[in-house]
ROVORO-898434 format. One record per residue (C-alpha): x, y, z. Coordinates in steps of 0.1 Angstrom, whole numbers, always signed. Layout:
<rs>
+-------+-------+-------+
!     x !     y !     z !
+-------+-------+-------+
!     X !     Y !     Z !
...
+-------+-------+-------+
</rs>
This chain:
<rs>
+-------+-------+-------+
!     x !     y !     z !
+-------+-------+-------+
!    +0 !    +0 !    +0 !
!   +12 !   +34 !    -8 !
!   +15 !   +60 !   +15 !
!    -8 !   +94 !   +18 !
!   +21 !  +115 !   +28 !
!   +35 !  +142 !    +2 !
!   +61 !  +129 !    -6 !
!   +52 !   +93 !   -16 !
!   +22 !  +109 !   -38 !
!   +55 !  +132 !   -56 !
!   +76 !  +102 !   -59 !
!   +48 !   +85 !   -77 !
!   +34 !  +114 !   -96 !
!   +68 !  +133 !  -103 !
!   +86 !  +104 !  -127 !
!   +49 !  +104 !  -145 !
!   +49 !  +142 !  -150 !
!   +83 !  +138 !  -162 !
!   +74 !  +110 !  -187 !
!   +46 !  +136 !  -197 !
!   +66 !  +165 !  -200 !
!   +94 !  +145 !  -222 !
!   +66 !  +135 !  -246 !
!   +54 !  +174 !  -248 !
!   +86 !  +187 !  -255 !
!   +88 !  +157 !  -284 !
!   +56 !  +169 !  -300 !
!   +68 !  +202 !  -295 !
!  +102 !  +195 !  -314 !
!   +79 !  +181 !  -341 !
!   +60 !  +206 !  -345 !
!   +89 !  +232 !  -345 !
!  +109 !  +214 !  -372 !
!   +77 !  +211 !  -396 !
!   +67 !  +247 !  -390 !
!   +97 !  +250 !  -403 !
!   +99 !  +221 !  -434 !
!   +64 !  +231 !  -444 !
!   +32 !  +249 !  -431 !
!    +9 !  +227 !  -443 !
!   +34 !  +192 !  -434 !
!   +29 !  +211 !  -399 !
!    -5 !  +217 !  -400 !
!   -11 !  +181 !  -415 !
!    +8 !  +166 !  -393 !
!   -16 !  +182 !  -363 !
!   -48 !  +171 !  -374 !
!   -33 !  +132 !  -382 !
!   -18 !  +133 !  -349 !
!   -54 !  +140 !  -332 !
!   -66 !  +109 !  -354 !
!   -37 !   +88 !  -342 !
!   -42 !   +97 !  -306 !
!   -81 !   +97 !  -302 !
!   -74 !   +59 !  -316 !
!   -49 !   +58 !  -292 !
!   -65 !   +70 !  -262 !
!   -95 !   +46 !  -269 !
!   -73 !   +15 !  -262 !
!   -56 !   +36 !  -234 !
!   -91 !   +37 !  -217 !
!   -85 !    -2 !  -218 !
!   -53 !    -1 !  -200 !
!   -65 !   +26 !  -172 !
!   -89 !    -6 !  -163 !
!   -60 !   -25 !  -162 !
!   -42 !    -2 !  -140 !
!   -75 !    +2 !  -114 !
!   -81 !   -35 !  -110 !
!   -45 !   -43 !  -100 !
!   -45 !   -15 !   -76 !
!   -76 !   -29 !   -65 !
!   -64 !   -63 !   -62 !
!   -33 !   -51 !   -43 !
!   -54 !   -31 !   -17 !
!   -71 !   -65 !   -14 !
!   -40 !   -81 !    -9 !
!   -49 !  -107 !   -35 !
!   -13 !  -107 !   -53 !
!   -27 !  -145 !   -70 !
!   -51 !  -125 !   -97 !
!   -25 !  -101 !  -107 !
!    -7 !  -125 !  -132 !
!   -46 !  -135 !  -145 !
!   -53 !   -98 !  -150 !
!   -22 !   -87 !  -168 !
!   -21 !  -119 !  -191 !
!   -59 !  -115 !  -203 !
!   -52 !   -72 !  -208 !
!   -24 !   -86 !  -233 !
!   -46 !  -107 !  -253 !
!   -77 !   -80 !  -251 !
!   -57 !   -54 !  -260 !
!   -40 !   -72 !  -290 !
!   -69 !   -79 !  -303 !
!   -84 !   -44 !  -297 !
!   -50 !   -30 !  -313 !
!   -52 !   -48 !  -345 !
!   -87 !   -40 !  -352 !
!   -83 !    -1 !  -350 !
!   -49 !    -5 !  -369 !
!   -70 !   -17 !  -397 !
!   -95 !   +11 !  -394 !
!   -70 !   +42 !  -391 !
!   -48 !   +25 !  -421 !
!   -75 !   +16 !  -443 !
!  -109 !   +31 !  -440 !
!   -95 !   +61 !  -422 !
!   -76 !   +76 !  -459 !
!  -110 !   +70 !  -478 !
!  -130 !   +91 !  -454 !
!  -105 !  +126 !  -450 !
!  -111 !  +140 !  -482 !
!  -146 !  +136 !  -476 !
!  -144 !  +166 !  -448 !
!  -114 !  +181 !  -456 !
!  -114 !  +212 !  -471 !
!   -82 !  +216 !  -486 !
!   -69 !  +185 !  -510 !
!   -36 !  +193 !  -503 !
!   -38 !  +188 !  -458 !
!   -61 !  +155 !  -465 !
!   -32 !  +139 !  -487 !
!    -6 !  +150 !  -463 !
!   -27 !  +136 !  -434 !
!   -27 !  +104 !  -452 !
!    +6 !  +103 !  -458 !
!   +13 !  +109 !  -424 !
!   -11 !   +79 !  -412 !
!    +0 !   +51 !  -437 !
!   +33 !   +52 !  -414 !
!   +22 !   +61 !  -380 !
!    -9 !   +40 !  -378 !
!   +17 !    +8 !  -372 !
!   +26 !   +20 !  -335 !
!   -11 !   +10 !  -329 !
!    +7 !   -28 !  -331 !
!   +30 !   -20 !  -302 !
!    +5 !    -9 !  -274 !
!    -8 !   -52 !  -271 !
!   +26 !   -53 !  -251 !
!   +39 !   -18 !  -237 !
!    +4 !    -5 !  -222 !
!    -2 !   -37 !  -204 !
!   +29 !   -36 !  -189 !
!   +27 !    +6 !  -181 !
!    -5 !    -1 !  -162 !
!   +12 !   -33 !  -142 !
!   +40 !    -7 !  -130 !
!   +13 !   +26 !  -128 !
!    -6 !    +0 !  -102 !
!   +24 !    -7 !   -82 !
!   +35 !   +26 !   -81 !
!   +69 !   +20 !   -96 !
!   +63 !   +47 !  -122 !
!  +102 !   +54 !  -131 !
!   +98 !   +24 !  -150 !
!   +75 !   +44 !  -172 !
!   +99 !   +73 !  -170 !
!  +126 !   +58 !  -187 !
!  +104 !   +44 !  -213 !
!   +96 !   +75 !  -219 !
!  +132 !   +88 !  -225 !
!  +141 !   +63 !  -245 !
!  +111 !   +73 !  -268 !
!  +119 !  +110 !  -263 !
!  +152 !  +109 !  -275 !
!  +156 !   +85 !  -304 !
!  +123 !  +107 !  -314 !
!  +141 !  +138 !  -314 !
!  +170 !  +125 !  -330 !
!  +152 !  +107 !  -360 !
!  +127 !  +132 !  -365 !
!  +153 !  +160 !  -375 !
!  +172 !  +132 !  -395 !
!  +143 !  +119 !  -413 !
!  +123 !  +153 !  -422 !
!  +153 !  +172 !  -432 !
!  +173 !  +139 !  -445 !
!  +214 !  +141 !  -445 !
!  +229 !  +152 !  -479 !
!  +243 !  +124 !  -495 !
!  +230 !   +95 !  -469 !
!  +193 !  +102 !  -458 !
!  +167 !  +117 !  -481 !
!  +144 !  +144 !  -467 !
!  +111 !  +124 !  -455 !
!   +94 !  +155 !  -444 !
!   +56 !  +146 !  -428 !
!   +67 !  +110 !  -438 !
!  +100 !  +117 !  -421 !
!   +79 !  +128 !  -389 !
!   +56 !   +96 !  -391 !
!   +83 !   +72 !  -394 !
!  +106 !   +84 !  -364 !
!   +76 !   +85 !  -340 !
!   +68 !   +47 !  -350 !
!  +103 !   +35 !  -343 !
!  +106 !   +58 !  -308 !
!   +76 !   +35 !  -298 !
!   +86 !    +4 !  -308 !
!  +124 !    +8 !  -290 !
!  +102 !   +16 !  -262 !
!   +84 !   -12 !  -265 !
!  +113 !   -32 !  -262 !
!  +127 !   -19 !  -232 !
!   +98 !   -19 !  -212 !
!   +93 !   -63 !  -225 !
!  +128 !   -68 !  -214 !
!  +126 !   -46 !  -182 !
!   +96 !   -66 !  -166 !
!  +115 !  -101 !  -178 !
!  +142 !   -90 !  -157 !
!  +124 !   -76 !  -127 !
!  +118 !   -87 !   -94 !
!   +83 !   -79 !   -95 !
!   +74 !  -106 !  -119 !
!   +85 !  -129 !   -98 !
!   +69 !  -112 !   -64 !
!   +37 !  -109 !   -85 !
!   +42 !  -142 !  -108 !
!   +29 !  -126 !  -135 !
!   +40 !  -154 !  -160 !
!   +34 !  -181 !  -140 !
!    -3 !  -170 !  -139 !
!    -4 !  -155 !  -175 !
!   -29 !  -162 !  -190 !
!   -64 !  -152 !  -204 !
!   -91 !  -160 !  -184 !
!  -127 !  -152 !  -188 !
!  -133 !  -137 !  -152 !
!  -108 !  -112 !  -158 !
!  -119 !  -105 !  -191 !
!  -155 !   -97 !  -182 !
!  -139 !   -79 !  -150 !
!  -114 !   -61 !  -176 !
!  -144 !   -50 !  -199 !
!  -169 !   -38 !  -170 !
!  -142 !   -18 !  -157 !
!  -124 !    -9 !  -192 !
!  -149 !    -5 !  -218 !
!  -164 !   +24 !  -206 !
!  -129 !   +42 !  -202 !
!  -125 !   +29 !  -239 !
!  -148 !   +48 !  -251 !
!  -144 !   +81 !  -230 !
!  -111 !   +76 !  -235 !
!  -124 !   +80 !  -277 !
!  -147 !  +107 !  -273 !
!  -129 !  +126 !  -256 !
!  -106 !  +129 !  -283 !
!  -128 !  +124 !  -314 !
!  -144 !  +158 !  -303 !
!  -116 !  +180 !  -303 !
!  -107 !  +160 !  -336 !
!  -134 !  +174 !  -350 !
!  -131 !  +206 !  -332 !
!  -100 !  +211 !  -356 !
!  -119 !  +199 !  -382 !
!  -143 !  +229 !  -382 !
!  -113 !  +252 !  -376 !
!   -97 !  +238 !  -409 !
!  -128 !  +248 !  -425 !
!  -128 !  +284 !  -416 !
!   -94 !  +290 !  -429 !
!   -58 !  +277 !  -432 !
!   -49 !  +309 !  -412 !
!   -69 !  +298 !  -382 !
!   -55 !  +264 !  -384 !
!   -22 !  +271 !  -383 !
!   -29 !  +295 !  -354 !
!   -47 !  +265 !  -335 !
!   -20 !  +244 !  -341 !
!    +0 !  +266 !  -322 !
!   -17 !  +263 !  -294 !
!   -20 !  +227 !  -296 !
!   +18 !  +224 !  -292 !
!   +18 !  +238 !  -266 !
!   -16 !  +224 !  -251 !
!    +2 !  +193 !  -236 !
!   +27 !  +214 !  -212 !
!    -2 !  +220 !  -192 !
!   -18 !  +183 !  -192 !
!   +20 !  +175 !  -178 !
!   +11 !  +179 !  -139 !
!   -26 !  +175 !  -145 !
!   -19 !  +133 !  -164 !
!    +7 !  +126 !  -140 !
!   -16 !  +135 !  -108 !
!   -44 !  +117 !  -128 !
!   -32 !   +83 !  -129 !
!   -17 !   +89 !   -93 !
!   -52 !   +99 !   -80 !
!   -62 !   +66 !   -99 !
!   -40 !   +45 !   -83 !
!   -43 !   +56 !   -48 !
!   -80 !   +57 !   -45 !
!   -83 !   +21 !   -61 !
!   -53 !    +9 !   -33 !
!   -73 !   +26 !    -8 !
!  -114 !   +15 !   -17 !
!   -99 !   -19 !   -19 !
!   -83 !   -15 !   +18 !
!  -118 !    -1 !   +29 !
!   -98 !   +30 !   +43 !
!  -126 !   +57 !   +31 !
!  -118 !   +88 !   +57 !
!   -79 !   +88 !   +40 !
!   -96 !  +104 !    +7 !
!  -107 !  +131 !   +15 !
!   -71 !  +144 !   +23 !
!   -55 !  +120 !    -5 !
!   -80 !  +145 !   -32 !
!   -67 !  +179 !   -12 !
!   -31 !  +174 !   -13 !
!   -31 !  +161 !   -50 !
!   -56 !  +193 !   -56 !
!   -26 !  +216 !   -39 !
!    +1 !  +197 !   -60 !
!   -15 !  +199 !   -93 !
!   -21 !  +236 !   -93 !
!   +17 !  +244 !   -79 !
!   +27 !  +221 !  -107 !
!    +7 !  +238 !  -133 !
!   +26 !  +272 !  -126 !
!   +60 !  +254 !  -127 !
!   +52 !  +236 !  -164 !
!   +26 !  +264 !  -178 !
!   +36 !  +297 !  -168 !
!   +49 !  +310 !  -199 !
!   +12 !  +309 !  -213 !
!    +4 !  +339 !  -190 !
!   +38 !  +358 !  -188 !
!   +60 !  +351 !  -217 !
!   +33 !  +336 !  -247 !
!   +50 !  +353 !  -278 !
!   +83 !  +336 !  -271 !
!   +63 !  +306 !  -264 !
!   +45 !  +306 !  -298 !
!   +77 !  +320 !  -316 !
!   +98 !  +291 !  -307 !
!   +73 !  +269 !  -323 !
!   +63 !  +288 !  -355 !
!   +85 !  +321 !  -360 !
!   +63 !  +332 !  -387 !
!   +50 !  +370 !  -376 !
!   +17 !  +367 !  -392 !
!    +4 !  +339 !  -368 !
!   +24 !  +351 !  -334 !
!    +7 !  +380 !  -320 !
!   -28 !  +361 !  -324 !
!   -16 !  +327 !  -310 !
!    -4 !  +342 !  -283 !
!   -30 !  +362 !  -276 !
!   -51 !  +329 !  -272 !
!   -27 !  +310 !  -254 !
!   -28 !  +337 !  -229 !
!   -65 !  +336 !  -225 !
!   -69 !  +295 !  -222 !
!   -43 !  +294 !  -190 !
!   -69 !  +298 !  -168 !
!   -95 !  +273 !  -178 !
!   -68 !  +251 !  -168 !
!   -63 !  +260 !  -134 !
!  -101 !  +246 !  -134 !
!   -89 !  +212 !  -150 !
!   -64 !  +210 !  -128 !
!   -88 !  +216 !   -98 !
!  -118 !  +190 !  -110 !
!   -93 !  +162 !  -122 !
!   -91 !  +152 !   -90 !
!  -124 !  +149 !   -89 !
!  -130 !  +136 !  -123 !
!  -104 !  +108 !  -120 !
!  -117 !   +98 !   -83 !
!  -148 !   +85 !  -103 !
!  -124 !   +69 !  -126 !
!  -104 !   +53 !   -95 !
!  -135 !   +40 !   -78 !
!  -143 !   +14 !  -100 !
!  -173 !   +35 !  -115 !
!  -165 !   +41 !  -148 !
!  -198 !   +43 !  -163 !
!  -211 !   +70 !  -145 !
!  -173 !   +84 !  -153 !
!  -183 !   +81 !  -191 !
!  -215 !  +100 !  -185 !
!  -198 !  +126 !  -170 !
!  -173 !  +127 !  -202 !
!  -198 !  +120 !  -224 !
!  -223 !  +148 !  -217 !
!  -192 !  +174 !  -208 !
!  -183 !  +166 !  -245 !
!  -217 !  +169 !  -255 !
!  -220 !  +207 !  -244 !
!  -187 !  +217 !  -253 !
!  -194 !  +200 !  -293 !
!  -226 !  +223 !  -287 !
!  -207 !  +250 !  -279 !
!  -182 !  +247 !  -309 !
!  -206 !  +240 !  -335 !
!  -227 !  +272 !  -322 !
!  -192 !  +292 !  -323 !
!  -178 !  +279 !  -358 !
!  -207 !  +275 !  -380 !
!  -235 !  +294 !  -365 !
!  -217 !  +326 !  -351 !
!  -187 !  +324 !  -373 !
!  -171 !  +340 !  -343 !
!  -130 !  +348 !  -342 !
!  -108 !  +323 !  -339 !
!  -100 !  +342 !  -304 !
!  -138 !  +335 !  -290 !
!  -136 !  +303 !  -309 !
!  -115 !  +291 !  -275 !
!  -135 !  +299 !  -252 !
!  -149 !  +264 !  -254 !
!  -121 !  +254 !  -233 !
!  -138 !  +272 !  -202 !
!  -169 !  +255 !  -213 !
!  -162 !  +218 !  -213 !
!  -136 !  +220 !  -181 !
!  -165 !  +240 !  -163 !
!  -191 !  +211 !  -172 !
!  -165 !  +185 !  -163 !
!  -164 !  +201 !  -128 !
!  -200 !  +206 !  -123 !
!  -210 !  +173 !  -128 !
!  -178 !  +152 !  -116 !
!  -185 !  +171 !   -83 !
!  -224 !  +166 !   -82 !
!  -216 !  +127 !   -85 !
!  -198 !  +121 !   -60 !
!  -219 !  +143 !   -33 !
!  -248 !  +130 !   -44 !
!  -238 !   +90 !   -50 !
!  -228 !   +63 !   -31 !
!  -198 !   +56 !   -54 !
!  -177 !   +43 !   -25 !
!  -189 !    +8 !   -22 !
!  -183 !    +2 !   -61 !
!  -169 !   -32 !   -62 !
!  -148 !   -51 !   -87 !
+-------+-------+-------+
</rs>
């Protein structure tokens, strides 16, 4: 059982926000060098990404079940059913994987220039997903074994993963989109695509050979008892599904969110891509106190130790917030610089900045709810957690629709939705769990 005390809640969360904050400076290098290759490789290159990672996220819903029944289990003290669990999330998600591969490789280029506007972003999109869509392959085996060590709380394993991604990332994405006179050509979007897919699959590897090697497969036997079993499947899906398909709506609706803004204009794209960059600084504190709130609440329901979460929820409230200042400052005091570093072209910076300013506070909200949001998550109750998701995304789809195609408001107003759908998040993530019995959730 983990401890409540600050520092055990940073020494879990910390190597998670670092993890996070290596893969936001990654999609922040991208983004830099094909802003400067190409607007419309960059521009591209940010929709497909969305595609790629609302696919992603889907099967990552999958693996926070995963993560909440072996905390669970742990707080139970039943070490016997964590081998059972893991080996059946393998074989699930495998099979999950391969089916949305197919999807985003080969229905996925027949639909985009059905709602693209511009001929010239959908081909680049699908250039961009005929290479990337393959990393799809390598989550049957890397998020199975993130959620075993996300449960324990041994989340430097994670970390390094994440490094080993981060770097080779880096490295092969300046290599590949630029090429080397003379030895490598210039890939360009393609370039971009290709380095991402081999990042993942080196960290893959390591994290396969890691928990070969580790004492906690023999602690927990997790290949003794691999295997899939039908108990843990159904468990897996009750707790799962639902997070499979938040975990896809969520990102589905700001897919289509930049959709509509590709349709106003390219100019408004490009400026919304520049705030995407840099969106995922300030999910950095707020993901890695997320699966830490996840974690401890499951490890603590499953102990029957209730009065602890109150203050478990306060102090990861308190941390979130002083860890959104330390990663997302620059939003509210230096934004230009921000913006400049990713796209130095002068038309877009004053404007992008200008929005990036005004978002910063809707996510000292997100950081606030989260909490609350991801207690639901933690408890077991992921239904009512994909109510609360999917009528949040409901209103803020609502919202956007209203803004884009009704109002034809500014791309500045446009934004606002962000207040929107983190206010509705909060509203209703709070309501449930004052007004619900949602601690005796069993699984």
């Amino acid at each position: 059982m983990l401890s409540y005390n600050y520092k055990t809640i940073l020494s879990v969360a910390l190597p998670l926000m670092v993890s996070s904050f290596i893969q936001s400076i990654v999609m922040i290098s991208d983004a830099a060098f094909l802003s400067r290759y190409d607007t419309v490789a960059f521009d591209a290159c940010g929709n497909a990404s969305l595609i790629y990672v609302t696919i992603f996220m889907a099967i990552n819903g999958l693996t926070d079940g995963v993560q909440i029944l072996i905390a669970r289990r742990i707080g139970q003290d039943k070490h016997h059913a964590i081998g059972r669990i893991f080996g059946t999330s393998v074989f699930t998600i495998g099979i999950v994987s391969v089916l949305l591969f197919s999807f985003l490789y080969f229905i996925i280029p027949t639909l985009l220039p059905l709602y693209t506007k511009h001929p010239d972003l959908a081909n680049a999109q699908i250039e961009f997903l005929s290479v990337r869509s393959y990393a799809l392959l390598f989550c049957m085996f890397s998020l199975p074994i993130q959620a075993f060590f996300l449960a324990i709380g041994k989340t430097w394993v994670v970390l390094i993963s994440a490094l080993i991604i981060a770097f080779s990332n880096i490295l092969l994405g300046y290599l590949l989109i630029f090429g080397v006179p003379n030895l490598i050509p210039s890939l360009g979007i393609k370039g971009a695509a290709l380095a991402s897919t081999i990042a993942e699959l080196l960290g893959m590897i390591f994290l396969i050979v890691f928990l070969f090697f580790s004492k906690e497969r023999k602690i927990y036997q997790m290949f003794h008892h691999f295997a899939f079993q039908w108990k843990s499947f159904v468990e897996l899906m009750k707790i799962g599904s639902p997070l499979f398909f938040q975990g896809f709506i969520a990102l589905a609706a700001w897919t289509i969110f930049f959709t509509w803004i590709e349709q106003m204009g390219k100019f408004e794209l490009t400026v919304s891509q520049n705030i995407r960059s840099f969106y995922f600084l300030a999910f950095v504190p707020i993901l890695g106190f997320a699966a830490t709130t996840k974690t401890y609440v499951s490890q603590y329901i499953g102990k029957a130790d209730f009065d602890s979460l109150k203050t478990i929820q306060r102090r990861i409230q308190l941390l979130t917030i002083l860890f959104l200042f330390v990663f997302f400052h620059g939003a509210l005091l230096y934004p230009k610089f921000m913006i400049t570093f990713i796209n130095p072209e002068e038309i877009y910076i004053h404007k992008s900045a200008e929005i990036l300013r005004f978002i910063a506070g809707s996510f000292l909200i997100f950081g606030l709810i989260s909490v609350k949001f991801q207690t639901v998550n933690g408890s077991g109750n992921t239904i009512a957690s994909f109510l609360i998701e999917f009528f949040s995304i409901s209103i803020y789809l609502l919202s956007s629709y209203l803004l884009i195609k009704v109002w034809h408001a500014e791309i500045f107003w446009v934004w606002s939705v962000e207040y929107i759908y983190f206010g509705a998040l909060g509203i209703l993530s709070i309501g449930y769990l004052k007004l619900f019995n949602w601690k005796t959730k069993k699984i």
